[in-house]
Every structure is written in structure tokens, then in C-alpha cells.
C-alpha positions as MATLAB code, in Angstrom:
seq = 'XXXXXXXXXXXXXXXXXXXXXXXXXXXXXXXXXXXXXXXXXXXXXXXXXXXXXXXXXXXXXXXXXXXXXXXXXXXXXXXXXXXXXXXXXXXXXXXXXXXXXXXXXXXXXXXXXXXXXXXXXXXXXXXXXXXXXXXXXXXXXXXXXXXXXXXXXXXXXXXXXXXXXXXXXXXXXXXXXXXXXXXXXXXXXXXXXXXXXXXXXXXXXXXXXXXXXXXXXXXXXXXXXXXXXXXXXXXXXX';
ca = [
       7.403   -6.413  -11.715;
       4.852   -6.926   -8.991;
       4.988   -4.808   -5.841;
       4.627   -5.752   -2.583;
       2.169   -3.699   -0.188;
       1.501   -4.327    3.770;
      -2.075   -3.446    4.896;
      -2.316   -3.386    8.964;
      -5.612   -4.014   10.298;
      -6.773   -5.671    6.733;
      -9.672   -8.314    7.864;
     -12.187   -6.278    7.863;
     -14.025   -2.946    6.302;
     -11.781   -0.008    5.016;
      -8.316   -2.191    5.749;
      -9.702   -4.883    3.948;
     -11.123   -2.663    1.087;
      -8.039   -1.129    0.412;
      -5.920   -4.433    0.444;
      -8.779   -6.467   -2.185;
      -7.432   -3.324   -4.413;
      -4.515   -4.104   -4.517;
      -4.728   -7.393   -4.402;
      -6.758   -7.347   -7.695;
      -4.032   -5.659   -9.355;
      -1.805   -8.681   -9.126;
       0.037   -6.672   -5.884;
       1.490   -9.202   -3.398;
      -0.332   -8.131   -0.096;
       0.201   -8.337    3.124;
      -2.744   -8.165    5.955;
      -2.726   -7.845    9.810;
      -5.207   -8.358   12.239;
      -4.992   -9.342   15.569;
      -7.398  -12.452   15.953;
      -5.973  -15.926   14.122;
      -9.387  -16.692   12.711;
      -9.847  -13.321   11.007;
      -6.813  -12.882    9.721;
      -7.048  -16.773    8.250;
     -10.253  -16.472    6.458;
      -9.683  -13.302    5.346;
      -6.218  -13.900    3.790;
      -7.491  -17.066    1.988;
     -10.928  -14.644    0.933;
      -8.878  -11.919   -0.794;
      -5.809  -14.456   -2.027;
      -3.099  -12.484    0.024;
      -1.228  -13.185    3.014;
      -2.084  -12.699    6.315;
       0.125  -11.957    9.547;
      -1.343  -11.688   13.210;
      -0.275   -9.322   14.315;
      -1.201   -6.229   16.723;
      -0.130   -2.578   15.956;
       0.355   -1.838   19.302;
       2.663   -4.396   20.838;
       6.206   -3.510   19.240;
       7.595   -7.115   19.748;
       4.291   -7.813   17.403;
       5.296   -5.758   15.115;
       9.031   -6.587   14.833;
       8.315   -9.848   14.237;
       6.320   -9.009   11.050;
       8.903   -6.343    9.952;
      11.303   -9.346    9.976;
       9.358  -11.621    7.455;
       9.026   -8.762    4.884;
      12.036   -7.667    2.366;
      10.896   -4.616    0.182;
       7.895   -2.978    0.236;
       6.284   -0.687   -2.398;
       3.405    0.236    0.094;
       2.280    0.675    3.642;
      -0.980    1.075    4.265;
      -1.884    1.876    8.117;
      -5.186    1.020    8.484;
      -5.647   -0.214   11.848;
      -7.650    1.563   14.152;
     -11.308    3.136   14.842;
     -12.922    3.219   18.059;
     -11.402    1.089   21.296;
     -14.051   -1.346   22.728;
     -15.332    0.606   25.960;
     -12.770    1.000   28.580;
     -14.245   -0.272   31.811;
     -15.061    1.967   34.048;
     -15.568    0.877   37.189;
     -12.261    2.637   38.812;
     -11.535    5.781   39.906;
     -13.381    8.946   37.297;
      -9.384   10.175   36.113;
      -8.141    6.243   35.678;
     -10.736    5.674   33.448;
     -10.221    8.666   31.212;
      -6.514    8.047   31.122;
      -7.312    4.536   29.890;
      -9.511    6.040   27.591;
      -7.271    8.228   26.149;
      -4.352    6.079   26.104;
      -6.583    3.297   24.116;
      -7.665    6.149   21.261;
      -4.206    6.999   21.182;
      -2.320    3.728   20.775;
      -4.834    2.528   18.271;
      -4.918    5.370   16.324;
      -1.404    6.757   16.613;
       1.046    4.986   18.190;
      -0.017    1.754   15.907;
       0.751    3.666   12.470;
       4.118    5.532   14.139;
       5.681    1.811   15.446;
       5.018    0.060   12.058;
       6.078    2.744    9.862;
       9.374    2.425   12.058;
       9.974   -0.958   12.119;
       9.834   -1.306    7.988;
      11.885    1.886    7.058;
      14.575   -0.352    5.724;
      11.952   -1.610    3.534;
      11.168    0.975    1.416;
      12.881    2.329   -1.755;
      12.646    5.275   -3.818;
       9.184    5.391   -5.045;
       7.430    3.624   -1.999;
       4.402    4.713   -0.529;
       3.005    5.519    3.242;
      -0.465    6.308    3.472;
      -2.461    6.104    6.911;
      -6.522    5.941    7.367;
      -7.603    9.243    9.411;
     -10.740   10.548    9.831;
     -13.333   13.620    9.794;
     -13.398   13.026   13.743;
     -10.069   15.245   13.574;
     -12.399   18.411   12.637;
     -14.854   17.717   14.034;
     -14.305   17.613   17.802;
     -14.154   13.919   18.101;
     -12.837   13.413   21.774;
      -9.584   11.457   22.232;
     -10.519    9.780   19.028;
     -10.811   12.606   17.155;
      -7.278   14.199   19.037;
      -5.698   10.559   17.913;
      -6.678   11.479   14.395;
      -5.822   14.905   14.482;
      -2.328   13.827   15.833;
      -1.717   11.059   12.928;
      -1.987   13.620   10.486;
       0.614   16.052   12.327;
       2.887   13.073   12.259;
       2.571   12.585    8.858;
       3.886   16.012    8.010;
       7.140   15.532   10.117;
       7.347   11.985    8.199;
       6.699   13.271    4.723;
       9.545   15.736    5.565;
      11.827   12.867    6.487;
      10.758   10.113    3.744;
      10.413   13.019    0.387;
      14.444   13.043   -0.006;
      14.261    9.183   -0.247;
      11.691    9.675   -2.894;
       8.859    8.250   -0.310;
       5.713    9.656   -0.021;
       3.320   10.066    3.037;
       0.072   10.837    2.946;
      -3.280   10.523    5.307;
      -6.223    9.809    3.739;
      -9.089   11.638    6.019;
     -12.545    9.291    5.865;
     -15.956   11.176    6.514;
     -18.969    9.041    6.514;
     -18.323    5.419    5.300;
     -20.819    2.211    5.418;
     -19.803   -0.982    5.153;
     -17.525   -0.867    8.308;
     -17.982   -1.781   12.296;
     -16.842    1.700   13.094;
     -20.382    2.092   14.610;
     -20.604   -1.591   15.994;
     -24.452   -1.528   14.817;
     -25.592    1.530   16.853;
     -26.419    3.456   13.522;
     -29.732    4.863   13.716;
     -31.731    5.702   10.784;
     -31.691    9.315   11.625;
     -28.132    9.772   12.191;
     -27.361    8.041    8.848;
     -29.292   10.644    7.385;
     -28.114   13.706    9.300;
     -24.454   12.624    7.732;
     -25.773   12.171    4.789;
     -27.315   15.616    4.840;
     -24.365   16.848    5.471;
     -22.703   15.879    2.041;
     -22.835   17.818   -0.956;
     -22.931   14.691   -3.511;
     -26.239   13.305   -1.000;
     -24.527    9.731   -0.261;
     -22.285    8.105    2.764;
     -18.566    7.168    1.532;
     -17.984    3.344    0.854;
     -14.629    1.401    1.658;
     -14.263    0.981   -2.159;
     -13.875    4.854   -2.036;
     -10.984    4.628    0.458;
      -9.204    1.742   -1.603;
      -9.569    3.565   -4.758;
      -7.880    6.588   -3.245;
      -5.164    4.271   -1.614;
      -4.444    2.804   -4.693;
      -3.853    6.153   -6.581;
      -2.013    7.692   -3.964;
       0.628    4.620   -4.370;
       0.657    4.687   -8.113;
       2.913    6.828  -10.337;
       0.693    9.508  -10.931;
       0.641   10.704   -7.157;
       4.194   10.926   -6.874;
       4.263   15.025   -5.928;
       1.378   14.471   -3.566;
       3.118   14.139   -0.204;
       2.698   15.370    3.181;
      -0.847   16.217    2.752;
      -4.304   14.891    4.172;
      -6.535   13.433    1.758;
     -10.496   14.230    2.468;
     -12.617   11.469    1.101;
     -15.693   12.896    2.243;
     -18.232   13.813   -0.405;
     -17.938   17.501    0.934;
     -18.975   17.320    4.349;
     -16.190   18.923    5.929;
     -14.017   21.227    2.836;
     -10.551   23.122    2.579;
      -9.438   25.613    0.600;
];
């Protein structure tokens, strides 16, 4: 029986990753993005299908809730850092706009499409949502966003489990092969995160899709409410 799984924010680096994993496995997927183009060339790239869509705007996302029936997986991927909020006003506007940004894109995005396709999933479903390291690591309203996904996940595990849904975050350290940095990667911090790893190598978006896929497969069926660190040590738990 093939499943059906939703990927927000799928055109490009860890989204799209994690959908071109699915999508290999014969998965009917789903990708959002919020440019036409992208979302067009990507869909017909990976052989899925592909909604515009933004996370943020709840009439957005309604719309796409509406044109899906049952769904297997969610994947929240959308997210990562705002473009730069300008900043021009008054010192306090600006870091309220800040602020708000981080949060909507990294929060609120994942919290209003979860809600919108409740309906949709059945025992054995699967929510997973793309955090980050930033969470531990002091990142600014980025990293609070973060840090506040994975609090929300624990309140939704807690409501999804007797449904037989799980809800995990998966926490990304270093990863290449993304725009998170939007090119201003210098040699020398790529090797300071490096450094910082005990297997000596920066995370790839194939590391994030093969985790995504497991934690929606049968074997990760008593993993719930927890927050995944794909990280190559960096940051550890006990």
C-alpha cells in the first residue's frame, strides 16, 4: 500500500532531502515552498507533487490541508534563518520584527500545519519537525524558535501517542549542502564546526532524510516525544 507523506518547505536542501527519500521509496509526496518556480521544478526533479504554499499564512495552509485525504507522514521542514529584517525604524521595532520572523518561521509554521491536517492522520502516522543545535547553543531568537518547537512537540506527542501518532524533532548540528548560511561560510568556521564533532565531518541533508525516514517507519514506533540529535557529537545527552 503506498503512503502518502507531506514535506513543507521541500524545494530545497534538508526539506528536499528528506522528501527525495521518500520519494524513492515509491511514497506519494507532497512538497511546499512558497515561490511557483521552485516548487515547479522541484516537484517535476524529485517526481512528487508540489503545492505553494507558505507555512505562515493559515489561509495558505488550509487550502493545502483541503487537497490532501490521509497522510502517513508530516514532515515540517520549513524554516532556517529569516532574510534580514530591515532596520531602518525605531531600535525595539526592529527586534520585535526580528523576533516575530524567527518565530513564525520556525514555530508557528510547524504548529498551524500540524493543525490543519490532524484529521489526516491515522493510527501509525508520523510527525517529525527539523530543529536545530541553535536551541543549545544560544542561538538568539532563532535558536529560542528552535528551542520552543521542541517544547511543543512534547505537549503534541502527549496528545497524538493515544491515537497511535508519533512526534518527534529531529535536532540538525552542522549540515552542508543547504542555504542556511546564504554563502557566508568561511573556511575557518567550517572547520571550527567541524572540530567540534567527534566523527571529524559536517552532517549532510542525506543524514536528515535517512533519520526522517526511520523515524516514520515501523521500527520507530515507541520513539515519540523526543528530540533527535543528528549531529556527529557536537552537542551530546545523556
Amino acid at each position: 500500500m503506498t503512503r502518502t507523506v507531506l514535506v513543507t518547505g521541500g524545494t530545497s536542501g534538508i526539506g528536499r532531502a528528506i522528501a527525495e527519500r521518500f520519494a524513492a521509496d515509491r511514497t506519494e509526496v507532497y512538497i511546499t515552498g512558497r515561490h511557483p518556480d521552485t516548487v515547479e521544478r522541484t516537484a517535476k526533479e524529485l517526481g512528487v507533487h508540489g503545492v505553494v504554499c507558505d507555512a505562515t499564512d493559515p489561509g495558505q495552509v488550509a487550502a493545502l490541508a483541503a487537497r490532501l485525504s490521509e497522510l502517513d507522514a508530516l514532515v515540517n521542514a520549513s524554516g532556517g534563518l529569516p532574510e534580514a529584517v530591515p532596520g531602518d525604524g525605531p531600535a525595539l521595532e526592529a527586534l520585535l520584527a526580528q523576533w516575530q520572523t524567527n518565530l513564525a518561521q520556525n514555530l508557528l509554521g510547524a504548529v498551524l500545519t500540524t493543525a490543519s491536517v490532524l484529521d489526516k492522520l491515522t493510527s501509525g502516522s508520523s510527525v517529525i519537525s527539523i530543529g536545530s543545535i541553535g536551541a543549545e547553543r544560544g542561538g538568539g531568537s532563532y535558536g529560542a524558535a528552535k528551542a520552543a518547537l521542541a517544547a511543543w512537540n512534547a505537549s503534541l506527542s502527549r496528545e497524538l501517542g493515544p491515537h497511535g501518532i508519533t512526534s518527534n524533532v529531529i535536532s540538525a548540528g552542522y549540515i552542508t549542502g543547504t542555504n542556511f548560511f546564504r554563502d557566508q561560510m568561511t573556511d575557518e568556521r567550517h572547520n571550527a564546526l567541524v572540530d567540534e564533532t567527534h566523527n571529524k565531518r559536517p552532517g549532510t541533508v542525506e543524514d536528515i532524510g535517512a533519520t526522517a525516514y526511520f523515524l516514520a517507519s515501523p521500527g520507530a514506533r515507541h520513539i515519540t516525544g523526543q528530540t533527535i540529535h543528528v549531529n556527529g557529537g557536537a552537542f551530546t545527552t545523556r
